[in-house]
C-alpha positions as CSV (number, residue, x, y, z in Angstrom):
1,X,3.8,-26.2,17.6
2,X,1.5,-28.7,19.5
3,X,4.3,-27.9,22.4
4,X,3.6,-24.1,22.0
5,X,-0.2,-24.8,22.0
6,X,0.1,-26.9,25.0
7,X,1.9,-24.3,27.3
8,X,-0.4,-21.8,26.2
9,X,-3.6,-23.5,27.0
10,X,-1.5,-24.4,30.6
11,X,-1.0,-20.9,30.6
12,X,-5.1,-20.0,30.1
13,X,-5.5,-22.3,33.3
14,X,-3.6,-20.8,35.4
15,X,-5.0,-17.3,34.7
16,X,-7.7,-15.9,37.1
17,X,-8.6,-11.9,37.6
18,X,-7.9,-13.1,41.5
19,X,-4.4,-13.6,41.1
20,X,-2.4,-10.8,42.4
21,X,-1.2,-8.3,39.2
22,X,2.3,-7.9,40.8
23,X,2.9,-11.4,41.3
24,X,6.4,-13.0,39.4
25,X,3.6,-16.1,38.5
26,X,1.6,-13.3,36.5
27,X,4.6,-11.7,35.4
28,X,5.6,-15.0,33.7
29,X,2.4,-16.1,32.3
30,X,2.2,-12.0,30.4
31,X,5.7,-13.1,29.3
32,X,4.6,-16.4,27.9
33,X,1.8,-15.0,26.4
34,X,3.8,-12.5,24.3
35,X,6.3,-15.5,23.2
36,X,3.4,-18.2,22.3
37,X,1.4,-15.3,20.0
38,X,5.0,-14.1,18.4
39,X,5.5,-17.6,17.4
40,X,1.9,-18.2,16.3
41,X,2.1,-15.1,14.3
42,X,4.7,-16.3,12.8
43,X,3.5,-19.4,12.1
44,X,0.7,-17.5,10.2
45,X,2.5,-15.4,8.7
46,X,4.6,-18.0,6.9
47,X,1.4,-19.7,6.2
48,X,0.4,-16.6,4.0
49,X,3.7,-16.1,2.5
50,X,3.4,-19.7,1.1
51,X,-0.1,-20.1,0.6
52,X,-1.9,-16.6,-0.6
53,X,-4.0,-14.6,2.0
54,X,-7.6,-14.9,0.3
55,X,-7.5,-15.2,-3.5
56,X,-4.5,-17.9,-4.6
57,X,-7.1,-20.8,-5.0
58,X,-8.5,-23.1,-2.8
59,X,-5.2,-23.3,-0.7
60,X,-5.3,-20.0,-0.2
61,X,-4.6,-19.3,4.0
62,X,-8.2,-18.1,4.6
63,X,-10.0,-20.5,2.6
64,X,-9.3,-23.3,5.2
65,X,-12.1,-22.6,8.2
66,X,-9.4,-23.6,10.7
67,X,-6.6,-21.2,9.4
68,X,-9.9,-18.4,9.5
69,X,-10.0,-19.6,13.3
70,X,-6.0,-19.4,13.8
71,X,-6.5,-16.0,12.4
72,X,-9.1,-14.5,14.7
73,X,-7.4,-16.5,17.7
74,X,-4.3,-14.5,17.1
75,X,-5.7,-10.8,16.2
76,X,-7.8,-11.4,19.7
77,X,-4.5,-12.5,21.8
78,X,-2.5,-9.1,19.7
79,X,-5.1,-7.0,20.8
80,X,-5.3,-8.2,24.4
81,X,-2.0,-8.3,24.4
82,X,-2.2,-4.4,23.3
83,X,-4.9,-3.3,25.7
84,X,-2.8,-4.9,28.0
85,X,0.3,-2.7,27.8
86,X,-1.7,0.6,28.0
């Protein structure tokens, strides 16, 4: 995972709104994008299986502030991610 995080924040870098849209660099880093939030996703998703989403306890997934974080990290990279592919 740490990998995964690293190439994505490598990946935040090198985005800018001056790069050209129809370059392969930009191409690559949409590409990356989609692969780093599948497997964070997943990653939360199994989290959830395991743990509960809200009301299994105290080690329920969104009773820890940083899985609440991972959470609203990933629905902002879906929907971006949605908006875009329109």
């Amino acid at each position: 995972m740490l990998i995964v995080i690293m190439v994505s924040s490598i990946q935040l870098a090198l985005e800018s709104p001056l790069n050209d849209p129809e370059s392969k660099m930009i191409k690559a880093i949409y590409w990356l994008d989609i692969i780093a939030t599948s497997i964070f996703t997943v990653e939360a998703a199994s989290k959830i299986v395991a743990f509960g989403f809200m009301s299994n306890g105290e080690h329920s997934y969104m009773q820890s502030p940083w899985n609440v974080f991972d959470f609203i990290l990933i629905l902002t990279s879906t929907i971006g991610l949605v908006g875009y592919s329109i």
